[in-house]
N, C-alpha and C positions, 0 to 999 in steps of 0.2 A: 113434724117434729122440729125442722130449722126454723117455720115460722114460733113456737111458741121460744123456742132458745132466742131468737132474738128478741122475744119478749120480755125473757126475763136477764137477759144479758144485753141490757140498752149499751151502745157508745158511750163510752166514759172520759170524759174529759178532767185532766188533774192539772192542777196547780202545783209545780215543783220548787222544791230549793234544793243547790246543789253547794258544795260548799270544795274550794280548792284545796287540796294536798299540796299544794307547793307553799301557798301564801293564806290560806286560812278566809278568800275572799269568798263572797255568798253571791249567788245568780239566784234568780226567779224567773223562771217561765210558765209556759203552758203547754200540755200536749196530750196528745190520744195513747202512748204507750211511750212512758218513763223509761225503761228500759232501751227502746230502741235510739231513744232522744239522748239519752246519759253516755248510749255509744258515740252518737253523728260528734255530742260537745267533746269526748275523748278522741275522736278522731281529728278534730280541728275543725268543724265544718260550720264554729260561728264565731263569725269575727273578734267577738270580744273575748268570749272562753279560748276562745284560743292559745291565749300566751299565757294562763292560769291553770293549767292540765298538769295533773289528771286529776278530776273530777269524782266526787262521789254524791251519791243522792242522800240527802239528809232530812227529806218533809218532803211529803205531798198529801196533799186533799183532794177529793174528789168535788167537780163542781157541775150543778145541773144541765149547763149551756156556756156555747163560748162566750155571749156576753158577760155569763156573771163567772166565767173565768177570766177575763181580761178585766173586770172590776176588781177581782183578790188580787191577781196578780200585782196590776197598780198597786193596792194596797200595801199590799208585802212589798214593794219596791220604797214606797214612801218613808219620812223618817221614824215614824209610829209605826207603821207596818213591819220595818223591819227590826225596830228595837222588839217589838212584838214577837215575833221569829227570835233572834236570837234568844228573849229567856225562856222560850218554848226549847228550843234548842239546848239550854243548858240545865233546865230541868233536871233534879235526878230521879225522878220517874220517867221522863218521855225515852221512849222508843219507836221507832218507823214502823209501821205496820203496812 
């Protein structure tokens, strides 16, 4: 049975954006569970999020491989990518799922 659950429950890799409560500023990264990573950046435990806390998670996608998460990523980082995001973000239909 554990072998077919990890079948059908591959490693998931997302593509995050987090958006600051103090100043409105927007992070992107990457990681294998959002949640435990949305704690590490409220706890302080990356240098830049750091002085921008507390954190909330506002976007993520899921992406097939770390390569082609470290391509959105970039993307969403870039000036397109992230005007991109932002009117995803302002949307009045989008919601985080």
């Amino acid at each position: 049975m554990n072998e077919l659950r990890h079948f059908l429950l591959p490693s998931m890799i997302w593509v995050y954006a987090l958006r600051s409560e103090l100043d409105g500023t927007l992070y992107v990264g990457i990681a294998k569970d959002t949640t435990v990573r949305l704690k590490e950046h409220n706890l302080g435990k990356s240098k830049f999020t750091k002085g921008h806390r507390p954190w909330i998670l506002v976007y993520r996608e899921m992406a097939d491989d770390w390569p082609a998460a470290r391509k959105r990523e970039k993307h969403l980082k870039s000036g397109v990518g992230k005007e991109w995001l932002k009117a995803t973000l302002l949307a009045p239909d989008y919601r985080l799922v």
